[in-house]
N, CA, C and O atoms as CSV, one atom per row, in Angstrom:
chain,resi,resn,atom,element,x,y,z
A,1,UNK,N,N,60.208,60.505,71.120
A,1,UNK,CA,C,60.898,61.114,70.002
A,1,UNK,C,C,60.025,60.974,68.769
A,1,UNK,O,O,59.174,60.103,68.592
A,2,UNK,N,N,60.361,61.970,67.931
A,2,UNK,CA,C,58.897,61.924,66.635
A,2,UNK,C,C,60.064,61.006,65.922
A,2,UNK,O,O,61.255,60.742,66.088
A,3,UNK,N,N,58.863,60.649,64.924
A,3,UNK,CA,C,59.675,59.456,63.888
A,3,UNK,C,C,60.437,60.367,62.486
A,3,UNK,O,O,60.063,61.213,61.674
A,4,UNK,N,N,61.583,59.681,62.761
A,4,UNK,CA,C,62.146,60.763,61.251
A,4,UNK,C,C,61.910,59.816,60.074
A,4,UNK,O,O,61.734,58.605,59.944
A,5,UNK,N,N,61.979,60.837,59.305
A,5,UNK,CA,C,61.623,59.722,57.890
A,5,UNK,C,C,62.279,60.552,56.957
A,5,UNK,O,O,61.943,61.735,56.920
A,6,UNK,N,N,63.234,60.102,56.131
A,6,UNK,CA,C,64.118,60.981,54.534
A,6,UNK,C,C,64.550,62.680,55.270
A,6,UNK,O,O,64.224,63.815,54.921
A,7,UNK,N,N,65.255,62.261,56.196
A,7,UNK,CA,C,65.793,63.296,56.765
A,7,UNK,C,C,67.236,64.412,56.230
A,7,UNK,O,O,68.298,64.008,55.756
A,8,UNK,N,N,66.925,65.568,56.438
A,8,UNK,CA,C,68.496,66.355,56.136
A,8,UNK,C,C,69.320,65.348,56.814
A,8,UNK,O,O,68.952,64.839,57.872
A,9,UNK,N,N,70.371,65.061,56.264
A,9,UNK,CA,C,71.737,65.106,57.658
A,9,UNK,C,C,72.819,66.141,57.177
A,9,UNK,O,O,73.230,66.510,56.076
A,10,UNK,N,N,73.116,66.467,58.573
A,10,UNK,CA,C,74.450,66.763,58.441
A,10,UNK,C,C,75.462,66.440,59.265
A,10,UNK,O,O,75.098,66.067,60.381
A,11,UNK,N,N,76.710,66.469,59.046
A,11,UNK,CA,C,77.777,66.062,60.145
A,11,UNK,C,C,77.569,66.956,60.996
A,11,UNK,O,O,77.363,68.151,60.781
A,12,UNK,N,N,77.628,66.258,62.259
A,12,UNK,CA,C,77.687,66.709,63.836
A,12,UNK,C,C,79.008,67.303,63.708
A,12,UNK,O,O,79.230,68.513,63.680
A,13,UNK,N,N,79.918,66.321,63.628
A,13,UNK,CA,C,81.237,67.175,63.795
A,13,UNK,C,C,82.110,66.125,62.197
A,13,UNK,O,O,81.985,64.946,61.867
A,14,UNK,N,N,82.862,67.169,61.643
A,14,UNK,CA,C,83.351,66.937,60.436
A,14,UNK,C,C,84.797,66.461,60.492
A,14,UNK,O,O,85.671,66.554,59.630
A,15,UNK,N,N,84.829,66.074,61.379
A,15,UNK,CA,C,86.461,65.208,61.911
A,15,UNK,C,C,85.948,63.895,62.117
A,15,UNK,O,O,86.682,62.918,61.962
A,16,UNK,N,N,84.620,63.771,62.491
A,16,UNK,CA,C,84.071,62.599,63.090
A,16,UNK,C,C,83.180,62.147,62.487
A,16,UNK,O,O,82.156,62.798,62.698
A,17,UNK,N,N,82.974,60.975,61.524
A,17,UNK,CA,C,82.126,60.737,60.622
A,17,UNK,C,C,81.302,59.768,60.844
A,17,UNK,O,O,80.665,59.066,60.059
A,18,UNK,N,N,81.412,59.790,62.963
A,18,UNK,CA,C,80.642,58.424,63.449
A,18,UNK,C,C,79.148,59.700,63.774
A,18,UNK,O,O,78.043,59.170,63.893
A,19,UNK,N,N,79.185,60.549,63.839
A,19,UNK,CA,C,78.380,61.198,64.381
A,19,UNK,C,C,77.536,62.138,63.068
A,19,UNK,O,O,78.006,62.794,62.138
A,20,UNK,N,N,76.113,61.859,63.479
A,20,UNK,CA,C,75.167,63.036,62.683
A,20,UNK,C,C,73.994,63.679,63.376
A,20,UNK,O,O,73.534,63.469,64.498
A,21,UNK,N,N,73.669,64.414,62.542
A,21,UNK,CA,C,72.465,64.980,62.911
A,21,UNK,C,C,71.081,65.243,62.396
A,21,UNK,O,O,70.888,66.375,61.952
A,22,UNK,N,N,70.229,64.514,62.380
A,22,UNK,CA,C,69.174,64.318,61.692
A,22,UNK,C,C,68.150,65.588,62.332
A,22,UNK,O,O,68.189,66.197,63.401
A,23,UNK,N,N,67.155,65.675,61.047
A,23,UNK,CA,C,65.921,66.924,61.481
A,23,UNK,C,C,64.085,65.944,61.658
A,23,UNK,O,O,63.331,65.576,60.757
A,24,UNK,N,N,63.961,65.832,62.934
A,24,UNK,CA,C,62.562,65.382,62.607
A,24,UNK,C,C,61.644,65.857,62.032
A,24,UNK,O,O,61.765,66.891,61.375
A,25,UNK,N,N,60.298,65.074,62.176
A,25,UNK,CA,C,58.925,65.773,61.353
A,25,UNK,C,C,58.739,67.191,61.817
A,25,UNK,O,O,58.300,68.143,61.171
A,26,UNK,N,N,59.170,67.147,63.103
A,26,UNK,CA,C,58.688,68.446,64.073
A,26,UNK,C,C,59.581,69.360,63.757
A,26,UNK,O,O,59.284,70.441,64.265
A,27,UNK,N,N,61.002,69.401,62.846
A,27,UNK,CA,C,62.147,70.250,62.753
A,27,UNK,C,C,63.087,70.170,64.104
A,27,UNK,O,O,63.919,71.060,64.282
A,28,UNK,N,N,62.976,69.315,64.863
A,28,UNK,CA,C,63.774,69.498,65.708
A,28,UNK,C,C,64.943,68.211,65.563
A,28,UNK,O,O,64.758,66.998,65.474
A,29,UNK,N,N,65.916,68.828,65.576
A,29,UNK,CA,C,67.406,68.310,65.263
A,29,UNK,C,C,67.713,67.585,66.649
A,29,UNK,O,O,67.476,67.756,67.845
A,30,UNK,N,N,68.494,66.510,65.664
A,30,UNK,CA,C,68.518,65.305,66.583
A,30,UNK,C,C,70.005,64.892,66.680
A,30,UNK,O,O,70.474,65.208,65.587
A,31,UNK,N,N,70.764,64.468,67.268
A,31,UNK,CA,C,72.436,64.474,67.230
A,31,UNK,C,C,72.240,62.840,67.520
A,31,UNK,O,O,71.425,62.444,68.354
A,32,UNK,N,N,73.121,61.891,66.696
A,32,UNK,CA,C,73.151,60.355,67.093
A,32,UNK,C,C,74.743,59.974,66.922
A,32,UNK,O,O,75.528,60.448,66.101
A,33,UNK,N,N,74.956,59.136,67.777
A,33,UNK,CA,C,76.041,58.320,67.419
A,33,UNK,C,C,76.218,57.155,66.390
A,33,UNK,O,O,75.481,56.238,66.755
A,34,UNK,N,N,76.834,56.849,65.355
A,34,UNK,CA,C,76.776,56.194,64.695
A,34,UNK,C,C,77.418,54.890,65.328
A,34,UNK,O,O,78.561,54.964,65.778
A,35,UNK,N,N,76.696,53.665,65.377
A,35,UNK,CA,C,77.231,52.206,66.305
A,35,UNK,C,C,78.126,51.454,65.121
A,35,UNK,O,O,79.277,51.025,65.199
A,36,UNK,N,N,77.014,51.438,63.772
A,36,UNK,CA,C,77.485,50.434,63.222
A,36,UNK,C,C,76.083,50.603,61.920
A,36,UNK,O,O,74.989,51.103,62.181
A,37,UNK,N,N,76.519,50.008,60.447
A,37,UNK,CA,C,75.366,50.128,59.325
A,37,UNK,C,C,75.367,48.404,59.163
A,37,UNK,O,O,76.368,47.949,59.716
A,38,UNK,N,N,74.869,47.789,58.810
A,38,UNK,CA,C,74.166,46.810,58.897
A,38,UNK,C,C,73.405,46.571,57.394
A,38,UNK,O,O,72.447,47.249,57.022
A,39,UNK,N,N,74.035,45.449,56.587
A,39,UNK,CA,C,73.763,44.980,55.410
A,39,UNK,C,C,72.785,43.875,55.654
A,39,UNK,O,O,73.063,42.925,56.386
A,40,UNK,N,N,71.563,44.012,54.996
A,40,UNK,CA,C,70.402,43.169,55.170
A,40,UNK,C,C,69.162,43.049,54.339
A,40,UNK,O,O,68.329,43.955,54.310
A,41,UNK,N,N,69.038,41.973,53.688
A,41,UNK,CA,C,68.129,41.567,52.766
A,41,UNK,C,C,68.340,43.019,51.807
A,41,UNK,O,O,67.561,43.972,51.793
A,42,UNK,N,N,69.849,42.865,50.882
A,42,UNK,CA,C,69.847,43.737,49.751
A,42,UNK,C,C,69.767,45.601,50.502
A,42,UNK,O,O,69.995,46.573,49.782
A,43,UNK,N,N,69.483,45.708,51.699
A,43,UNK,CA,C,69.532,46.928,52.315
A,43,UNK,C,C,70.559,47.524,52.984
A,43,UNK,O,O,71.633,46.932,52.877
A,44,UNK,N,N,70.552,48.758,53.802
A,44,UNK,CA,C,71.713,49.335,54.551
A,44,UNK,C,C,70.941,49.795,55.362
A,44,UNK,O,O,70.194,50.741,55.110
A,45,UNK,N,N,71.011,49.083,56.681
A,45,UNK,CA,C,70.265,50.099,58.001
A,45,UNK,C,C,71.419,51.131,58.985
A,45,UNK,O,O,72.530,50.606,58.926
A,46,UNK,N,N,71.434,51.924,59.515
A,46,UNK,CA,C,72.352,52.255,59.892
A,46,UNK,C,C,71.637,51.941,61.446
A,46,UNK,O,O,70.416,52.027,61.579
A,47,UNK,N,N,72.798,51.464,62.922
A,47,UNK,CA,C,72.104,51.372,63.830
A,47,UNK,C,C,72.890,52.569,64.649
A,47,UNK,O,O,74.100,52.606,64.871
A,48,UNK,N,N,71.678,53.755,65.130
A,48,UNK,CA,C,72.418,54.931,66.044
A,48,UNK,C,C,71.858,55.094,67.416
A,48,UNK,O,O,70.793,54.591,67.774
A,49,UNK,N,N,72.483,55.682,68.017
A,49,UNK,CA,C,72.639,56.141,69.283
A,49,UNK,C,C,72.597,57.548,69.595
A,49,UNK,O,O,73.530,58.339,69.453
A,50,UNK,N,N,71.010,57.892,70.195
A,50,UNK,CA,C,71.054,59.405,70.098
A,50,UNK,C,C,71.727,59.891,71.437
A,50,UNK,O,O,71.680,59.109,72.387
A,51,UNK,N,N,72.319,61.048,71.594
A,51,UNK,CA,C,73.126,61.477,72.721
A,51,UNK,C,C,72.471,61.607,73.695
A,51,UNK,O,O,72.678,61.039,74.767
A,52,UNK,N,N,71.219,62.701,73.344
A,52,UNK,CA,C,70.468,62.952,74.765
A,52,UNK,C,C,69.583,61.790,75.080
A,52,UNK,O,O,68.829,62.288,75.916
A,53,UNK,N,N,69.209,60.546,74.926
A,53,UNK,CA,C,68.464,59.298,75.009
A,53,UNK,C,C,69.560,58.391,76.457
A,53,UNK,O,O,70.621,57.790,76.289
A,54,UNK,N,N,68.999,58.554,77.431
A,54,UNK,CA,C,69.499,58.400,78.539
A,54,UNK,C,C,69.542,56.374,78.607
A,54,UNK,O,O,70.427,55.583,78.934
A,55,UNK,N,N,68.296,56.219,78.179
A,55,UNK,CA,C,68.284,54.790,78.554
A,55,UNK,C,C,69.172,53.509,77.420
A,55,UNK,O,O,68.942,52.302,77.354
A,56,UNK,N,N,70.075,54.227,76.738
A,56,UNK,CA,C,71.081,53.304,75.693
A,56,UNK,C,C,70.000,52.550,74.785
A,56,UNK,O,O,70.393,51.512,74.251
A,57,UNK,N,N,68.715,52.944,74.556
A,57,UNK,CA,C,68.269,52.416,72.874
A,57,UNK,C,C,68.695,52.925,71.914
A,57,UNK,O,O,68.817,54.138,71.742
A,58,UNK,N,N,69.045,51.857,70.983
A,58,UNK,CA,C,69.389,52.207,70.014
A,58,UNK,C,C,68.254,52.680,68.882
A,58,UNK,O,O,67.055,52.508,69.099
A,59,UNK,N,N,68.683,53.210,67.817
A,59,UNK,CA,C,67.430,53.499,66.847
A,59,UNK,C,C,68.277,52.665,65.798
A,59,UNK,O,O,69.479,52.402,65.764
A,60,UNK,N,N,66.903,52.243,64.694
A,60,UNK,CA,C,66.927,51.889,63.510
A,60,UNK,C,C,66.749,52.271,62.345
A,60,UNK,O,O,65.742,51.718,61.903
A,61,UNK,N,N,67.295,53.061,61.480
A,61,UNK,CA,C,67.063,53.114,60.056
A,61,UNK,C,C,67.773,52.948,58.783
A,61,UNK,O,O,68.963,52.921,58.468
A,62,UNK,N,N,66.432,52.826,58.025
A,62,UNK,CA,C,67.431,52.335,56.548
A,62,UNK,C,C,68.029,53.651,55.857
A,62,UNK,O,O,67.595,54.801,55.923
A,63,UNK,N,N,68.975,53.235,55.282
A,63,UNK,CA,C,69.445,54.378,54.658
A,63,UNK,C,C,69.476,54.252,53.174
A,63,UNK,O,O,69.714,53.172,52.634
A,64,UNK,N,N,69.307,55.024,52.704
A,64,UNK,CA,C,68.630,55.353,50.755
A,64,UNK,C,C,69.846,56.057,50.589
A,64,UNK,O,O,70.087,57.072,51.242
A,65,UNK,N,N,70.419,55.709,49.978
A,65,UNK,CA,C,72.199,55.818,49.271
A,65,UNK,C,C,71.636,57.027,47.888
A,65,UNK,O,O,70.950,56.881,46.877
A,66,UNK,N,N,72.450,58.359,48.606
A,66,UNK,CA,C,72.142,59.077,47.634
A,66,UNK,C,C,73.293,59.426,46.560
A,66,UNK,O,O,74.296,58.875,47.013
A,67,UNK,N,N,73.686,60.170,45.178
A,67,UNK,CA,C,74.784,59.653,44.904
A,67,UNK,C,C,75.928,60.831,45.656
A,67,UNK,O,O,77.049,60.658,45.179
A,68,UNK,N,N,75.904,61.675,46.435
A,68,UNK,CA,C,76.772,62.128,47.168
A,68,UNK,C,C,76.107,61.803,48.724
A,68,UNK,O,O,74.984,62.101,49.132
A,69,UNK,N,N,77.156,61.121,49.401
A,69,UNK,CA,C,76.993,60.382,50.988
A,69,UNK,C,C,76.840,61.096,51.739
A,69,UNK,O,O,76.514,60.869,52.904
A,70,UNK,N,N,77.076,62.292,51.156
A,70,UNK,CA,C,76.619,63.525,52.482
A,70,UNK,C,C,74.855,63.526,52.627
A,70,UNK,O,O,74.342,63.464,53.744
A,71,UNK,N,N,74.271,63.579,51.746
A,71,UNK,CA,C,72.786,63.769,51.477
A,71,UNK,C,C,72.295,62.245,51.481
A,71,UNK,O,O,71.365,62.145,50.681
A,72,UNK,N,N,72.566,61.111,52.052
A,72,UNK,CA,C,71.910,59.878,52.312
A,72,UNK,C,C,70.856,60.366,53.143
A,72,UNK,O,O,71.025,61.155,54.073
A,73,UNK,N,N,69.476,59.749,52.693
A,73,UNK,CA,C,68.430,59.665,53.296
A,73,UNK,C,C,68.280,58.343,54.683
A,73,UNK,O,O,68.744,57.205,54.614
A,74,UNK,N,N,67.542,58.908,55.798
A,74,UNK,CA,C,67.529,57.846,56.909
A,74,UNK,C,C,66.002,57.680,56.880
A,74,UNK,O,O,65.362,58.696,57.149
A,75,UNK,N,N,65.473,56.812,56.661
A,75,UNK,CA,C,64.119,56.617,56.947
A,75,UNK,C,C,63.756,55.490,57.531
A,75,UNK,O,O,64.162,54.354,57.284
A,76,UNK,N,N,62.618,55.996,58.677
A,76,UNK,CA,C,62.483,54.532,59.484
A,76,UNK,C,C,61.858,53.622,58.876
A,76,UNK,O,O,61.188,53.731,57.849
A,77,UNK,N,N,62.172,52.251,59.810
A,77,UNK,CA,C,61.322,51.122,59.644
A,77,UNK,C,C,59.834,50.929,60.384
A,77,UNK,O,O,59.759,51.191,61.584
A,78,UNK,N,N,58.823,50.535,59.766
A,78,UNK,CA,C,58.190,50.304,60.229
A,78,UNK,C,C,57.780,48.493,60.716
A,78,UNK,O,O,56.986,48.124,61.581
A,79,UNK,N,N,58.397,47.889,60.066
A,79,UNK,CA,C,58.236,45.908,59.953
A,79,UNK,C,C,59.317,45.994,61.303
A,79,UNK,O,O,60.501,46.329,61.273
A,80,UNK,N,N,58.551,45.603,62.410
A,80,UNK,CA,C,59.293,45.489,63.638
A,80,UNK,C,C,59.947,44.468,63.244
A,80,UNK,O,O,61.177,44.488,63.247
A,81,UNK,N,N,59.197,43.318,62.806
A,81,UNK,CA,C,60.214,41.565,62.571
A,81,UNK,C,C,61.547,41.930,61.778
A,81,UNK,O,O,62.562,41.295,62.065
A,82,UNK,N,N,61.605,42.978,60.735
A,82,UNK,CA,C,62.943,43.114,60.021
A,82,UNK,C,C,63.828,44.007,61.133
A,82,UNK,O,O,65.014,43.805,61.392
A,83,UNK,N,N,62.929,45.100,61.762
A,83,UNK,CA,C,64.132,45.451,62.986
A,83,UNK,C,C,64.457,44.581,63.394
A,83,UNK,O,O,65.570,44.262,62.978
A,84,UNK,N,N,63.989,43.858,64.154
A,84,UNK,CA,C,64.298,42.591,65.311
A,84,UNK,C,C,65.638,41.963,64.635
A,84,UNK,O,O,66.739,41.947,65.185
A,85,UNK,N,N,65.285,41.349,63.086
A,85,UNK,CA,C,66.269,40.859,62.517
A,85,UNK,C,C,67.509,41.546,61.927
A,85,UNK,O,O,68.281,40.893,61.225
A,86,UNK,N,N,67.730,42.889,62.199
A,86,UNK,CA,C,68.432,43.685,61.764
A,86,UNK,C,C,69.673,44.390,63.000
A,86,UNK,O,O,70.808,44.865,63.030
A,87,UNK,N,N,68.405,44.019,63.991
A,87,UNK,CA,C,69.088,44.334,65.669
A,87,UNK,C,C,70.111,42.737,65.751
A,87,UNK,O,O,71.340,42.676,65.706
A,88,UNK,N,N,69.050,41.474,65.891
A,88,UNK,CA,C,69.978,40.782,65.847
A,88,UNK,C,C,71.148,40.633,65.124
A,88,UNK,O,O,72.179,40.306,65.712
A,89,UNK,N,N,71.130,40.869,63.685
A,89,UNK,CA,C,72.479,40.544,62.857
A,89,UNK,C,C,73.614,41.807,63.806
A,89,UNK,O,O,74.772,41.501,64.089
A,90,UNK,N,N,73.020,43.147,64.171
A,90,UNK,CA,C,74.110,43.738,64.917
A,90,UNK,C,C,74.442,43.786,65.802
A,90,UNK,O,O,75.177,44.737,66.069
A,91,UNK,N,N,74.123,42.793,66.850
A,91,UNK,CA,C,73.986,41.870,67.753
A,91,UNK,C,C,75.462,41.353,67.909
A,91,UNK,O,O,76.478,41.540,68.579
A,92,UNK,N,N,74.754,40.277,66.463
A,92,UNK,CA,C,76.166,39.533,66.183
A,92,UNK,C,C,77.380,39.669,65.648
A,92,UNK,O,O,78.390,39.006,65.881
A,93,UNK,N,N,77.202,40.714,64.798
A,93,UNK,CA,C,78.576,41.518,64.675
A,93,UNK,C,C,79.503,41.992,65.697
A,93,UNK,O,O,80.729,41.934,65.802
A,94,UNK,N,N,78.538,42.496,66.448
A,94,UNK,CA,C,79.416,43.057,67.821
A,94,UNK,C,C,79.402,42.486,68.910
A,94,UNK,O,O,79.676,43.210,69.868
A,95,UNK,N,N,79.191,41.486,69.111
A,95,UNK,CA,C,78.950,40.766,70.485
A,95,UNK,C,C,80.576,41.051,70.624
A,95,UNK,O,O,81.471,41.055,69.779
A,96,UNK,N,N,80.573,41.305,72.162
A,96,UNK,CA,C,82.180,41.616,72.772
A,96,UNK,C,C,82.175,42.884,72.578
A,96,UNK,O,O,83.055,43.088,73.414
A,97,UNK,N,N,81.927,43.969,72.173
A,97,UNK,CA,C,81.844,45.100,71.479
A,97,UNK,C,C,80.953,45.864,72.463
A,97,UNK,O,O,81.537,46.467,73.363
A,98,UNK,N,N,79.867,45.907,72.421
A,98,UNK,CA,C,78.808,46.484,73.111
A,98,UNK,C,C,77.702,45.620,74.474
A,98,UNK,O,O,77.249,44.492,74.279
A,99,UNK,N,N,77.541,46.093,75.255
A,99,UNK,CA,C,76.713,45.269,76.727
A,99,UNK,C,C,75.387,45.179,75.914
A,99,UNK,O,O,74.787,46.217,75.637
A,100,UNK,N,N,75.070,44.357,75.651
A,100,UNK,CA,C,73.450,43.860,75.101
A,100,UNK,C,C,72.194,43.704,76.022
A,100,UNK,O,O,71.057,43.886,75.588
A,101,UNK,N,N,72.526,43.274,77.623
A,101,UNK,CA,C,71.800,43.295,79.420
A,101,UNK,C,C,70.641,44.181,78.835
A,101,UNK,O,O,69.736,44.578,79.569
């Protein structure tokens, strides 16, 4: 998957505000499930779940709070150690919640 970085979103479906759809570098639109956003060191990562991604990874990005929430920017991380630590804290939020295996 190409890396998105300060992406359009828009709602996937507008009843459902767990779901979006991001545009990569390449323009090709991406549909994710929203798991859970994740407050960390002063930040907001959001952690998603793309639909067609067969093997249940999750993706990571921060999100840049724009002042209407429709137009929040998602841009990835590149500091694997703050993913790691960002996976774990949502880890621990949801343990019981989601199969971690």
């Amino acid at each position: 998957m190409s890396e998105l970085n300060e992406k359009d979103v828009e709602e996937f479906d507008e009843d459902n505000e767990n779901y979006i759809t991001l545009t990569d570098d390449d323009g090709k639109d991406i549909s994710f499930e929203i798991l859970d956003t994740i407050e960390y060191k002063e930040r907001i990562f959001a952690v998603l779940l793309p639909f067609e991604d067969t093997d249940d990874e999750v993706v990571i990005l921060e999100v840049i709070p724009a002042e209407d929430p429709e137009y929040d920017d998602f841009v990835s991380v590149d500091d694997e150690e703050l993913l790691n630590e960002v996976f774990e804290k949502f880890k621990k939020k949801n343990e019981g919640e989601f199969d971690f295996d």
